[in-house]
C-alpha positions in Angstrom: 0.7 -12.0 52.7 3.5 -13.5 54.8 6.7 -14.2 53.3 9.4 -16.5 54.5 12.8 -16.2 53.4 14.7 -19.3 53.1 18.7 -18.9 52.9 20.6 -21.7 52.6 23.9 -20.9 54.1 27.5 -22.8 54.6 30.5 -21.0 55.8 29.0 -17.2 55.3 30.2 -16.0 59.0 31.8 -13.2 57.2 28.9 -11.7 55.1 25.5 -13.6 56.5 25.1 -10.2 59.2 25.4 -8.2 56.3 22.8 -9.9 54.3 20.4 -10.1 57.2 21.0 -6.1 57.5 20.1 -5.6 54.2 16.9 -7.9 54.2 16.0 -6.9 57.0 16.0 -2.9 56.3 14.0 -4.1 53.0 11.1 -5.6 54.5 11.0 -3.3 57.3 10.6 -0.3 55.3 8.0 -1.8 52.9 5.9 -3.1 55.9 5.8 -6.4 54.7 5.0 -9.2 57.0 7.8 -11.7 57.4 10.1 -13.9 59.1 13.8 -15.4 58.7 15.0 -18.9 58.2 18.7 -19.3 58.1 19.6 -22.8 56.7 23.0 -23.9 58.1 24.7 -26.9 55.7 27.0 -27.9 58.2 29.2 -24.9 58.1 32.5 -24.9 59.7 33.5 -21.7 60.6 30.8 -20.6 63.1 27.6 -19.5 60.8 24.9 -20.7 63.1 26.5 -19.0 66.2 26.7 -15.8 64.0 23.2 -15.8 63.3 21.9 -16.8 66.3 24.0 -14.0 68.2 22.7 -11.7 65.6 18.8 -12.8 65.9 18.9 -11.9 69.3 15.9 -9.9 70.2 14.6 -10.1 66.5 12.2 -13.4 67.0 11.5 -13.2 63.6 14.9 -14.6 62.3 16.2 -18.4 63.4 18.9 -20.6 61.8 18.1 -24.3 62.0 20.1 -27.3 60.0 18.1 -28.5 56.9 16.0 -27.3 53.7 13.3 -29.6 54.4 12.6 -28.7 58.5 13.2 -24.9 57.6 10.2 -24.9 55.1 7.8 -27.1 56.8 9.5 -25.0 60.2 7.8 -21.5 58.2 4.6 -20.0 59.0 4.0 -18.1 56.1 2.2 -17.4 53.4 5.0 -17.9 50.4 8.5 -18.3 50.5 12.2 -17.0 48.6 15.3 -18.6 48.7 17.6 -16.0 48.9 21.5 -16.3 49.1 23.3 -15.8 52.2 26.2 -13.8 50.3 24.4 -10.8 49.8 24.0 -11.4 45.6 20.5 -11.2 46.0 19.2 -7.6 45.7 16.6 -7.2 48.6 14.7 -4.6 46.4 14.4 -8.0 44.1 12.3 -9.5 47.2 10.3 -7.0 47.2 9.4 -7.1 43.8 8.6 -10.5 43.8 6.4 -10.3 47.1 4.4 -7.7 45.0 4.2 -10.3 41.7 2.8 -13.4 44.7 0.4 -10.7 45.9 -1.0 -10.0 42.4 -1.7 -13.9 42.5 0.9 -15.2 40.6 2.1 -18.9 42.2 5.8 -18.1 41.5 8.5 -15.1 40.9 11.5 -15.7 39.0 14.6 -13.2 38.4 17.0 -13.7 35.7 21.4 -12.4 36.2 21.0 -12.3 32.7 18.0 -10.2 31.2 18.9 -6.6 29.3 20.3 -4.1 31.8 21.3 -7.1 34.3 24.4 -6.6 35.9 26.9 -9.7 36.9 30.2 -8.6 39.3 32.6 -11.3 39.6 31.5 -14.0 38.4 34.2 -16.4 36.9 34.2 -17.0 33.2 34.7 -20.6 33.1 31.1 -21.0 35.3 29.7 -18.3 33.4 30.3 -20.3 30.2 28.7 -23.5 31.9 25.8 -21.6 33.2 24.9 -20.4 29.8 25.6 -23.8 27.9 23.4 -25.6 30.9 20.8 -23.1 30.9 20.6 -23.4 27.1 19.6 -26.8 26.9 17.3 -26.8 29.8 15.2 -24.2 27.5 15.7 -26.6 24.7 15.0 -29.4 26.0 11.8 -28.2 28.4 10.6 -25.2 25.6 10.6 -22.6 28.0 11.5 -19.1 27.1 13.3 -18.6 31.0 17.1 -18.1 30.7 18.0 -18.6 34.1 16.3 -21.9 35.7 19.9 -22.5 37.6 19.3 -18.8 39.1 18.0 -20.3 42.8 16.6 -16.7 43.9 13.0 -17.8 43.6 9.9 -16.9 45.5 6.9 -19.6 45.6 3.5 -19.4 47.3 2.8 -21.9 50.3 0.3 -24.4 48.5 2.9 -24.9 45.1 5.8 -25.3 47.6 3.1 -28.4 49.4 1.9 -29.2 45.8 4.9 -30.7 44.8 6.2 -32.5 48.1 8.1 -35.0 49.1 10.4 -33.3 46.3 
């Protein structure tokens, strides 16, 4: 199975080669088939160049301008969103590469399940994000406690199945 990983990206010169280290290494070592969209929102301090210079001679990573172009722009079997500040573990991809190839349609994580760890993460947003995330589960009746959590992994056809979204 293919997997595309999607990372939006605006102003991450400073950490986005870091990121692309660390995913990188990942799916290298596990052998996993995959290839890189960087999606620039119009940053201002010189993303794109940065990942462009650092795709060099790695064909598998590009950086082009817009959500929409960069999944209809992946060949791929699924696809994660990922965050271009390093916050997503890439031993988390992994994981949920493994729950798509066990044929589940979608692979959630949660920053706030038991043994979950959260660095820096101010406590006026952490407030909101629990208030918010509370009464989506209330009002939807899911037992999830992180839908605002965008580190998500989808297969190809539920990504189509719910276009033009």
């Amino acid at each position: 199975m293919k997997l595309a990983v999607a990372i939006p990206a605006h102003n991450e010169a400073d950490v986005i080669e870091s990121t692309l280290d660390a995913l990188v290494e990942q799916l290298d070592r596990e052998g996993i088939d995959y290839e890189i969209v960087v999606v620039d929102d119009a940053s201002q301090d010189g993303t794109p160049e940065v990942v462009r210079r650092w795709a060099t001679n790695r064909p598998r990573v590009r950086c082009i301008s817009t959500v929409r172009a960069g999944l209809e722009a992946c060949d791929s079997d699924a696809v994660a969103l990922v965050m271009a500040d390093g916050s997503d573990d890439p031993r988390d991809l992994i994981l949920y590469h493994r729950v798509l190839e066990a044929g589940y349609d979608c692979a959630f994580g949660s920053r706030f399940m038991p043994g979950a760890l959260v660095r820096d993460y101010p406590r006026f947003k952490l407030i909101i994000n629990r208030l918010v995330n509370q009464g989506i589960r209330l009002l939807f009746r899911h037992g999830y406690n992180d839908t605002t959590n965008a580190f998500k992994a989808y297969r190809r056809e539920v990504i189509e199945g719910v276009q033009p979204l």
